[in-house]
C-alpha positions as CSV (number, residue, x, y, z in Angstrom):
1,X,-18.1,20.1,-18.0
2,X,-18.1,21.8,-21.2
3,X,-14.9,22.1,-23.6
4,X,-13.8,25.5,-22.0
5,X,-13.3,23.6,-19.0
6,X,-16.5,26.1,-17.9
7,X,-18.7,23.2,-15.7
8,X,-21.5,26.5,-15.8
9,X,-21.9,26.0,-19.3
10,X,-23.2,22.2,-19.2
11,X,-25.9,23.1,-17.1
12,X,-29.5,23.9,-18.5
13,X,-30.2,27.6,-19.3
14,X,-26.0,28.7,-18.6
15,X,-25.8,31.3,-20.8
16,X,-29.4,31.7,-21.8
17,X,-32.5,33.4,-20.7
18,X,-33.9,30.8,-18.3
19,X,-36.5,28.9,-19.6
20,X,-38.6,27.1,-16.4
21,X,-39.5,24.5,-18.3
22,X,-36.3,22.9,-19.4
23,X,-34.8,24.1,-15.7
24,X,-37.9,21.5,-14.6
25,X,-37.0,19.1,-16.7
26,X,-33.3,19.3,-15.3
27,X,-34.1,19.2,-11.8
28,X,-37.0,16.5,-12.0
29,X,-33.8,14.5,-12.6
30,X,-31.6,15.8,-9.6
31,X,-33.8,17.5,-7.3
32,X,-36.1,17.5,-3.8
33,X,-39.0,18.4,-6.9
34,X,-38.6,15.6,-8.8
35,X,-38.7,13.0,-5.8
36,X,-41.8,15.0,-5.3
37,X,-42.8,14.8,-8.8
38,X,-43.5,18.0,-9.2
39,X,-43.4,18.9,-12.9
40,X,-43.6,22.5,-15.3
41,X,-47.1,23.5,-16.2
42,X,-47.0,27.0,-17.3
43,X,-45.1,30.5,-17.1
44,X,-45.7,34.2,-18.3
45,X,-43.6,37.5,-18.2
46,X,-43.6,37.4,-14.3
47,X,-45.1,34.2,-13.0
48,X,-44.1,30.1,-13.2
49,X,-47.2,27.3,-12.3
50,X,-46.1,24.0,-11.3
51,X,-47.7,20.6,-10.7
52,X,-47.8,18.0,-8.2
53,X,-49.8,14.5,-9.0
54,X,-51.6,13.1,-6.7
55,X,-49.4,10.5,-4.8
56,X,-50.5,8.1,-1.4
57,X,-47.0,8.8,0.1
58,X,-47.7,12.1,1.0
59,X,-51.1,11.6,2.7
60,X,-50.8,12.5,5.9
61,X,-53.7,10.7,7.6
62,X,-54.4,7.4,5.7
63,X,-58.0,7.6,6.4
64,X,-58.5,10.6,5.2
65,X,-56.8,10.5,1.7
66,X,-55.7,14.5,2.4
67,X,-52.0,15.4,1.1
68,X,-49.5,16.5,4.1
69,X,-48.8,20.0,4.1
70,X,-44.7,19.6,3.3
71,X,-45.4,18.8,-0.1
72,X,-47.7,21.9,-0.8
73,X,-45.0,23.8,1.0
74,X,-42.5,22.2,-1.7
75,X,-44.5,23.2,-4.5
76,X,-45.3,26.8,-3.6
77,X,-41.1,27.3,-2.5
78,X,-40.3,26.1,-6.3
79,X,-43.2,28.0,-8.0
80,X,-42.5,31.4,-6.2
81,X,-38.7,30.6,-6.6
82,X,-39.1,29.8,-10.5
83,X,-41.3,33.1,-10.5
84,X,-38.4,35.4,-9.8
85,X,-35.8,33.5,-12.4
86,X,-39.0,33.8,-14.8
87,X,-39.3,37.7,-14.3
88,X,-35.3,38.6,-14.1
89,X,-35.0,36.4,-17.1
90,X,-32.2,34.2,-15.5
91,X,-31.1,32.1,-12.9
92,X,-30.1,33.8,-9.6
93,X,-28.8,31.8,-6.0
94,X,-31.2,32.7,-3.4
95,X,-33.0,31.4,-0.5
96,X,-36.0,31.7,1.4
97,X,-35.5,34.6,3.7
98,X,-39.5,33.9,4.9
99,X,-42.4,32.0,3.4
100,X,-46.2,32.1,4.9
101,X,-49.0,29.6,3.7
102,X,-52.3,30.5,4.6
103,X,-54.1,27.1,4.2
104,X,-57.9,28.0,3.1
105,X,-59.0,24.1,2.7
106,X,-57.8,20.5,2.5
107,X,-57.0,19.0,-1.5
108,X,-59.6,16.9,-2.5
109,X,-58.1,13.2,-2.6
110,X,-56.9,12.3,-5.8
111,X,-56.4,15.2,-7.8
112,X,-53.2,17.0,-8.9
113,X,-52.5,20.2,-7.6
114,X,-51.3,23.2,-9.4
115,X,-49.0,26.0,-7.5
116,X,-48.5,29.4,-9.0
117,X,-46.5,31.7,-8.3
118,X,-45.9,35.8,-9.3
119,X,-43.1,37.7,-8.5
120,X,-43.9,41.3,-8.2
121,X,-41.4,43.1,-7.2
122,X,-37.6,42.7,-7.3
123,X,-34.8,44.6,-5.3
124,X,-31.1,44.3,-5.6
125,X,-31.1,42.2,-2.8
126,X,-34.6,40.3,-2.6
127,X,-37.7,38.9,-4.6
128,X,-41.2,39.5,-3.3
129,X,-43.6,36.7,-4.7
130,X,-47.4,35.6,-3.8
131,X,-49.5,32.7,-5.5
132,X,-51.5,30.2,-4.5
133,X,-52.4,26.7,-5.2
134,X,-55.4,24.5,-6.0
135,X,-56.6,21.7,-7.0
136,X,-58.1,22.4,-10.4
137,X,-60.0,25.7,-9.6
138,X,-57.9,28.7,-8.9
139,X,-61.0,30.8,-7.6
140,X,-61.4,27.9,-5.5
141,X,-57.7,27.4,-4.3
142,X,-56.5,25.2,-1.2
143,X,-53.9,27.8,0.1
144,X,-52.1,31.1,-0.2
145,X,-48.9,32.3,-0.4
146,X,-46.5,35.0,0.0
147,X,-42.8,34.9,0.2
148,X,-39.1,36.8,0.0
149,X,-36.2,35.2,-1.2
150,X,-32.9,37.0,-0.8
151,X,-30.3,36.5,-3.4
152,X,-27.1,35.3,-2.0
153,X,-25.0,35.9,-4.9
């Protein structure tokens, strides 16, 4: 808690146009993300891409080598999510009102993937995001994504 007595301002970005990198490097700490592992990559005016190494717990088949879908699912929630705070230029409460993954192909063993996702269009009430995720191509990407959040604030 800060001085003020304000527990708000001790938290990363309070006061301050969010910045998705330090918010990742907050929640890494705290969060479902960081148990995952998933970590910042990049950001622009209106879109937030994330990572997620390559890691045997979430193989779903052992044979195969093939991450589980929850994980993805993770990733894309938190890019898409981190896409909206990106584009209003601060932190808002919301939660996923509906969320559909087209899955395209399986993620080759052993690489990180890379979720991304743009929010493009923002109501007083909802987000609207899309993205997609891959595996090191994005013309070549493993699944797509689009997504409302509705802000509960």
């Amino acid at each position: 808690m800060s001085p003020s007595g304000d527990a708000s301002r001790s938290r990363p970005g309070a006061g301050e146009a969010f910045d998705p990198e330090r918010f990742l490097n907050y929640v890494r700490r705290v969060g479902h993300g960081g148990a995952l592992g998933i970590s910042y990559h990049a950001h622009g005016e209106d879109w937030a891409e994330l990572s997620l190494p390559y890691d045997e717990r979430f193989v779903g088949m052992p044979e195969s080598g093939i991450i589980a879908s929850g994980p993805i699912i993770s990733l894309m929630d938190m890019a898409t999510s981190i896409a909206i705070w990106v584009r209003l230029g601060r932190f808002r409460h919301q939660a996923t009102l509906d969320m559909r993954v087209d899955y395209l192909r399986p993620a080759v063993p052993g690489r990180t993937l890379i979720g991304r996702g743009e929010c493009y269009a923002v109501t007083k009430s909802v987000g609207f995001v899309r993205g997609l995720a891959h595996d090191g191509d994005p013309e070549n990407p493993l699944a797509h994504v689009s997504a409302t959040f509705m802000f509960t604030d």
